[in-house]
N, C-alpha and C positions, 0 to 999 in steps of 0.2 A: 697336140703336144709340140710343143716351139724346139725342144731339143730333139738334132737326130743323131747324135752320137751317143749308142748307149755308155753307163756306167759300165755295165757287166755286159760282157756277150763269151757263152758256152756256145763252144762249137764241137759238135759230134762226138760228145761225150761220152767215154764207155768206160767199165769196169765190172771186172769178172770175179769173183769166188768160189775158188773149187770146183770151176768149170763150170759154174751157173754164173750166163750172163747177168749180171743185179742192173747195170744201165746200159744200153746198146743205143752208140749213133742218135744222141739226144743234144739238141739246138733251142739254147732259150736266151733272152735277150731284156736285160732290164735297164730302164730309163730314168734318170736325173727326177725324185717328186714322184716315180712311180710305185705303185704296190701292185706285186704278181704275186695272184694266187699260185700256190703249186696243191693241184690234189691228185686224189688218187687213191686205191685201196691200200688196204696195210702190203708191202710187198711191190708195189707199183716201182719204188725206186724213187720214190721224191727227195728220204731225206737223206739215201744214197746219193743222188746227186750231188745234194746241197753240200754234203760232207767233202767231196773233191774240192768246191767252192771257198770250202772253210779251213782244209787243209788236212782235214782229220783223214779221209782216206786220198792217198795218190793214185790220180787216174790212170788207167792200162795205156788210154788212146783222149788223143781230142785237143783242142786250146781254149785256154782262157785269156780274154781280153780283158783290159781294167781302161776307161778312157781310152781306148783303141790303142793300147800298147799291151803287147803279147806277157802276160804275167806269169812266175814260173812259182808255184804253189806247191808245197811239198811238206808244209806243217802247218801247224794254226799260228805259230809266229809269224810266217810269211804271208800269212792273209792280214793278217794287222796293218804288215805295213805296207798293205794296199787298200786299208781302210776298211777292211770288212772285218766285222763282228757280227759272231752268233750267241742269241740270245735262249739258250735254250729251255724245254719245258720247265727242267727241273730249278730254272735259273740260278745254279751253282752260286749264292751267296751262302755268306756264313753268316748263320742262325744269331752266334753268341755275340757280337761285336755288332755295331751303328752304322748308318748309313755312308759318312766317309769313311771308316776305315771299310767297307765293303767296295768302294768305290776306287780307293787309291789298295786294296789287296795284292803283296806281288809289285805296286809300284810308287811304294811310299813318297813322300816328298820328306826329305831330313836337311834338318839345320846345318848351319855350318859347325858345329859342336856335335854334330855325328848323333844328336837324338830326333825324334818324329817331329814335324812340324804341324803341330794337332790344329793349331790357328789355320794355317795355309791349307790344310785339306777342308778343314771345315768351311772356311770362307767359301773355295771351290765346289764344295760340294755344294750349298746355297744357293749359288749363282748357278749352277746347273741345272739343280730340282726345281729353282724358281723358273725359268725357260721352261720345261716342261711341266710341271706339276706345281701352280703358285698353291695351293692348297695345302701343298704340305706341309706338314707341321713336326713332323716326329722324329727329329733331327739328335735328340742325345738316345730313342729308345732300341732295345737290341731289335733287328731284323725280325727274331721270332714274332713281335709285339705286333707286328707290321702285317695289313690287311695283304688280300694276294695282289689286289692293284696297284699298293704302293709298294709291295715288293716287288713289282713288273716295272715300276717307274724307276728305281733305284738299281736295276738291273740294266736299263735303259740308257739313265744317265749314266754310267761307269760305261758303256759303248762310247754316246755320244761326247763325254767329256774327252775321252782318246781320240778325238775327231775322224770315229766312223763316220762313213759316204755310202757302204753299203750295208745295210741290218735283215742277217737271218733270222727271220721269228717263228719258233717252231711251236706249233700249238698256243700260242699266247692267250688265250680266254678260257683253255681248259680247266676246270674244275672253278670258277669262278662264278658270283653270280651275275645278274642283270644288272646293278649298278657297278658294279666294279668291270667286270666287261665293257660298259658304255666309257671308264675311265681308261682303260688300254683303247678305247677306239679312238675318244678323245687324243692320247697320245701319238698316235697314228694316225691321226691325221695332223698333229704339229710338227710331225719329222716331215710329212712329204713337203708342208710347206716351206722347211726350210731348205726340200731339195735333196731329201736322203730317198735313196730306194730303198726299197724293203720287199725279200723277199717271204711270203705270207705260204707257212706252211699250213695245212688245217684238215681237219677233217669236218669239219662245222661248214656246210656250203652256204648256210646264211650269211656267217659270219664273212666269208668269202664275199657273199653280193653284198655287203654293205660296207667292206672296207676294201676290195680289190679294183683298180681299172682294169686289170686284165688276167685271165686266167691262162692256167697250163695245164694239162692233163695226160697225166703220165697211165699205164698201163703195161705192166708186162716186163717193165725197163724200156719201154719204149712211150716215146711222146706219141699221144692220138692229135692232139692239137692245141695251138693259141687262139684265147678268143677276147675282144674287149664284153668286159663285162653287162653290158648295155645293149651289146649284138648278140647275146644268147639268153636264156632261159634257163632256170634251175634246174628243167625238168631236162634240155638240153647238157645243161654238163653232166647231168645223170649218166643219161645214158653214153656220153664219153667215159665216164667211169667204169660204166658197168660193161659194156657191151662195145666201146670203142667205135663207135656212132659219132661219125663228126659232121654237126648241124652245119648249115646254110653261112651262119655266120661267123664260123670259124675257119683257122685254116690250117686245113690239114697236113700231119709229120708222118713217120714212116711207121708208126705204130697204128692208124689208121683203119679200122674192117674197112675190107671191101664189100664189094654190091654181094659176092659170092658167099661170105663169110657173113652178112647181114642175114641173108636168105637162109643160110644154117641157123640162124639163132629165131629165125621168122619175125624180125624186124622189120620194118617198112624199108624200103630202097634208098639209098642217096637220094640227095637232088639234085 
């Protein structure tokens, strides 16, 4: 990777509820074209984190850097206008209305005569869906009509049109099938090319090894470790999930078992 200033860098990221730590002293760092997997059991604190990221919750403790400048995040507004968008499972579009008014929702474009500019979103929208999805075709029909990949694209382009730099994707191929998944990959891999990171929430660890460079692996609210994806094994971030086993070719955070807590579980030792 030719860039070494990341997009994003979490530094010791923490926050509490009710006096249950949810993320404790957790360090992750994403680059210019990269995709980080974040996994983890239900409870781990992945998409806790993310949500400090996104604005949705304020962190207790910690910094977030945007292009190495200290970013002060306190709503999902203020992540905007530092470029990040979350795309999330449910991908909040409306059912009843087409692709540009899903796309321009909340940020209409109106004429000088005070009504909607349907030409000028629609044109935009075109020229958007065509960069990421020339395929598309379904430009006047409502959103419900809309397969789940190309309601992933449409949810995508309404980021990328707002010139997001950094993309939450939480769960993106759930409940999806095998062609339409291969079209969310497809699009994920046109964003890194143009240089967007993307943070890859998932529970799917396939999915994970075939569209992340690099993994994270949360546990407990705490990080067990980063790994490039090509330096470990499935069977390896397993047991970072399960058991907080951090292999050979990762490297290990403060959520971490030790050799001590290995031997409790009767896992094989570090190396």
């Amino acid at each position: 990777m030719t860039e070494t200033m990341p997009l994003v860098e979490m530094r010791d990221m923490s926050i509490s509820f009710g006096g249950v730590q949810a993320v404790d002293g957790v360090s992750v760092s994403l680059f210019p074209g990269e995709v980080l997997g974040l996994l983890g059991h239900n409870g781990a604190g992945k998409s806790t984190l993310i949500k400090m990221l996104s604005g949705a919750y304020r962190a207790d403790g910690g910094r977030i850097f945007v292009n190495g400048a200290e970013a002060d995040i306190s709503s999902p507004r203020d992540a905007k206008t530092y470029g990040i968008e979350t795309i999330y499972q449910t991908l909040a579009l409306a059912d009843n209305i087409d692709a540009a008014a899903n796309l321009f929702l909340g940020r209409e474009i109106i004429t000088p005569w005070g009504t909607l500019d349907d030409a000028a979103m629609e044109a935009a929208t075109r020229k958007v869906m065509h960069r990421l999805n020339p395929n598309f075709q379904k430009f006047d029909a409502p959103v419900r009509a809309l397969s789940g990949g190309q309601r992933q694209s449409v949810a995508i382009a309404r980021a990328i049109h707002f010139n997001a730099k950094i993309l939450i994707m939480d769960e993106p191929t759930a409940a999806l099938g095998p062609q339409e998944t291969k079209q969310v990959a497809d699009l994920i891999l046109q964003l890194k090319r143009e240089g967007i990171g993307i943070f890859l929430i998932s529970h799917d660890i396939h999915d994970v090894f075939d569209l992340a460079d690099r993994v994270a692996v949360m546990k407990n609210g705490k990080l067990v470790g980063t790994a490039p994806t090509d330096a470990v094994s499935k069977d390896d971030v397993l047991g970072m999930i399960i058991i907080g086993k951090c292999p050979p070719g990762a490297t290990p955070g403060p959520g971490a078992a030790s050799e001590a807590e290995l031997a409790a579980t009767g896992a094989p030792a570090l190396h």
